[in-house]
C-alpha positions in Angstrom: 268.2 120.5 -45.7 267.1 119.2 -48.9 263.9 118.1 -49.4 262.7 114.8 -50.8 261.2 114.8 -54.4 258.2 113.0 -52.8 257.6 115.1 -50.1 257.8 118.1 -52.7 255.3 116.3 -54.7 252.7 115.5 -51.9 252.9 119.5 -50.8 252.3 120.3 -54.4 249.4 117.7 -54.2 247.9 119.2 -50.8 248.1 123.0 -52.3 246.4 121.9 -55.2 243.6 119.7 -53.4 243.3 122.8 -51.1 242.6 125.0 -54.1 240.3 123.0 -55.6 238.3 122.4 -52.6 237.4 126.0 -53.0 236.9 126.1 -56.2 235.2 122.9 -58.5 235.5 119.9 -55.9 234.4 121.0 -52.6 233.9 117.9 -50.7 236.4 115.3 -53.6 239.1 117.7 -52.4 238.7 118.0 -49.1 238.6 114.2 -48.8 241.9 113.7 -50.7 243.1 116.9 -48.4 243.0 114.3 -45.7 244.0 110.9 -46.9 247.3 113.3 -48.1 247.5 114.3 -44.5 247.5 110.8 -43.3 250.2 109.7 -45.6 252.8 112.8 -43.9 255.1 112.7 -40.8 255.4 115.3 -38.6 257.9 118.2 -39.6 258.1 118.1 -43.2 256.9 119.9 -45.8 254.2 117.9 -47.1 252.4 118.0 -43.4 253.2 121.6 -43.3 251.1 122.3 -46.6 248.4 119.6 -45.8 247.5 121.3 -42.4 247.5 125.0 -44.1 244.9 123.3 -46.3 242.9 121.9 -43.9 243.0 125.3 -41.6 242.4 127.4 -44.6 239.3 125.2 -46.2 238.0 124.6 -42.5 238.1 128.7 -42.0 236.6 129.6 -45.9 233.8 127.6 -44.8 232.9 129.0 -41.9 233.5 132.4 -42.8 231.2 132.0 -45.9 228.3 130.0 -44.8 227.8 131.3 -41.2 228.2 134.7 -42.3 226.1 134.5 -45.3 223.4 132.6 -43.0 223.7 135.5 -40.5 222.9 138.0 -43.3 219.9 135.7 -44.6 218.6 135.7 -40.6 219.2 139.1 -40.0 218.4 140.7 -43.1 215.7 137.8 -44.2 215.3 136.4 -47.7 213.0 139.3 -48.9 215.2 141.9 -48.7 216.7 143.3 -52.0 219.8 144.6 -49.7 220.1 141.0 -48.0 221.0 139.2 -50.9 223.2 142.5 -52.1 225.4 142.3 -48.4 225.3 138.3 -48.9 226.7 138.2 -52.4 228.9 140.8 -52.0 230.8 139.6 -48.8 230.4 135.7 -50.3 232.3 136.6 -53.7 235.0 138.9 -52.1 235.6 136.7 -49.5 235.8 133.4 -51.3 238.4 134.9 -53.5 240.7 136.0 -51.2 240.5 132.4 -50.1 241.1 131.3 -53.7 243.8 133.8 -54.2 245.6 133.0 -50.9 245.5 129.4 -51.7 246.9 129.9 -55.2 250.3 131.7 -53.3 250.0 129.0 -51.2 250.3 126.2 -54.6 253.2 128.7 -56.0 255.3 127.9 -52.8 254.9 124.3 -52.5 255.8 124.2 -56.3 259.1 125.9 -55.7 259.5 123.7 -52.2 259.6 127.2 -49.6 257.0 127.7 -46.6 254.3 130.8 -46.8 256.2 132.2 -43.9 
């Protein structure tokens, strides 16, 4: 099955709104995440890497800011050791979200699926 330049450029497009949602236009990206999503059919490429993007951006976000707010509730705002756990998890968690969303740009640029 060969794939359609355009479908191969709107997957490129999603991958790379999806990584810079996490990285210099959170809210932009997301936005253009989902008119991208509109624009795909079902069972192609394109909709494959616009949906990773949404379910990958959707999951950073609630991994970083409930579990950071957790910390901050827990552990309270005073606490040296608060803002040492919340920093900590925030920076190593958001980039393995950034680095799995760069792989994720590599293999819509070369037109294969993550699996």
């Amino acid at each position: 099955m060969e794939i359609e330049a355009v479908q191969l450029k709107r997957a490129s497009n999603a991958a790379w709104a999806s990584l810079l949602n996490l990285t210099v236009l959170p809210i932009i990206s997301f936005i253009i995440l989902l008119l991208i999503y509109k624009k795909t059919v079902p069972d192609t490429i394109d909709r494959y890497y616009a949906v990773v993007g949404l379910k990958v951006n959707l999951l950073a976000a609630i991994a970083l800011l409930l579990v950071s707010a957790l910390i901050v509730v827990v552990g309270g705002l005073d606490s040296p050791m608060s803002w040492i756990y919340m920093l900590s998890y925030f920076v190593t968690i958001h980039a393995l979200f950034v680095l799995f969303t760069t792989w994720a740009l590599v293999r819509a640029w070369s037109g294969k699926l993550l699996r």
